[in-house]
C-alpha positions as CSV (number, residue, x, y, z in Angstrom):
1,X,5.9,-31.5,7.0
2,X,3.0,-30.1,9.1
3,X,-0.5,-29.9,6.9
4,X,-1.6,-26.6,6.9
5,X,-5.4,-25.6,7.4
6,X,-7.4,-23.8,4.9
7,X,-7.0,-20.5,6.8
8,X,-2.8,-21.0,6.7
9,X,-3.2,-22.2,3.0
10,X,-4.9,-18.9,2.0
11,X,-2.5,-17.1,4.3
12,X,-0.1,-18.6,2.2
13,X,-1.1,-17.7,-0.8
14,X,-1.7,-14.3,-0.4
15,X,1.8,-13.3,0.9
16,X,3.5,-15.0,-1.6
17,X,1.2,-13.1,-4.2
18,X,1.8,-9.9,-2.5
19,X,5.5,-10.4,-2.6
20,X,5.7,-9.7,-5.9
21,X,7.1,-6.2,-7.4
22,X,4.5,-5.8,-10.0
23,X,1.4,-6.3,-7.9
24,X,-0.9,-3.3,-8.8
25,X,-2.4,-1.1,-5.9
26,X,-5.6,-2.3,-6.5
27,X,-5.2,-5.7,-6.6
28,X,-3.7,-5.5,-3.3
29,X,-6.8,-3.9,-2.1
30,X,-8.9,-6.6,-3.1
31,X,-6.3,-9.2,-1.5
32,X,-6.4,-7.0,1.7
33,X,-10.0,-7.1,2.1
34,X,-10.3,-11.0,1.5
35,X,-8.1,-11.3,3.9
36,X,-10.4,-9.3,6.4
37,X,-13.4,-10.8,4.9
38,X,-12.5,-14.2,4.7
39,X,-9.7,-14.8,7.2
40,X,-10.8,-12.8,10.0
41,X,-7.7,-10.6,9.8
42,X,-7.1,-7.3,11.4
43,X,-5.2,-4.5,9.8
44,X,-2.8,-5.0,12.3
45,X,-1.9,-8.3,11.4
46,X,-2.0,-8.1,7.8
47,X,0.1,-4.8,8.2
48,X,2.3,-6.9,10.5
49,X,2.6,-10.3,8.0
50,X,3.7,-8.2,4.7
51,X,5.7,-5.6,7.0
52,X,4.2,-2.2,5.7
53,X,2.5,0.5,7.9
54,X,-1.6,0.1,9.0
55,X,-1.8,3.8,7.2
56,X,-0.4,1.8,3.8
57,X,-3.1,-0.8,4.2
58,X,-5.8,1.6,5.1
59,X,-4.7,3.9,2.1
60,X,-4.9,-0.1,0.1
61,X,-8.2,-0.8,1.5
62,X,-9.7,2.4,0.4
63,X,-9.2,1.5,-3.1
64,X,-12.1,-0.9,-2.9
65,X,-14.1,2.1,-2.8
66,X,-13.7,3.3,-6.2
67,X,-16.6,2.4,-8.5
68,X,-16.1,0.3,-11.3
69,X,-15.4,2.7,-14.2
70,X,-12.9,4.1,-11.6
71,X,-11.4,0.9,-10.7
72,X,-11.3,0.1,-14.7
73,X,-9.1,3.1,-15.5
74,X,-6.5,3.0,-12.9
75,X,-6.0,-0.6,-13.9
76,X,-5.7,0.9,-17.1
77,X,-3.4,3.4,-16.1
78,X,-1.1,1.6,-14.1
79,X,-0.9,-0.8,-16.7
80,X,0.5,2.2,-19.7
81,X,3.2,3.4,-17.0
82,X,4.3,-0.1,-16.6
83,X,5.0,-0.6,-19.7
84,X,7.7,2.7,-20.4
């Protein structure tokens, strides 16, 4: 078995996070800008490694742009639909 480097570790990580269904829209935005922040991704490549669109990852990434209060009721939001 091949020992993976930190980068492939977080790599790792994150895909298998982002495989699940229930993975809210914002939390995907966060994982999409770590991964640009900390693993020198490109939107390119993170579009290419969970097989979505760059416009879906852009539309991701712009989450992160919400304030807190905002960010705070859509995780609020998402949360009531989920449940019914």
């Amino acid at each position: 078995m091949k020992d993976l480097n930190d980068q492939e570790v977080l790599e790792a990580q994150i895909i298998e996070n982002l495989e699940r269904e229930d993975v809210h829209p914002l939390r995907e935005a966060e994982t999409f800008k770590l991964m640009i922040d900390k693993g020198n991704y490109l939107i390119e490549d993170i579009a290419t490694k969970i097989a979505k669109s760059e416009k879906f990852i852009l539309q991701r990434l712009s989450l992160n742009n919400l304030n807190a209060e905002w960010k705070k009721l859509f995780l609020r939001i998402k949360l009531i639909f989920q449940r019914h």
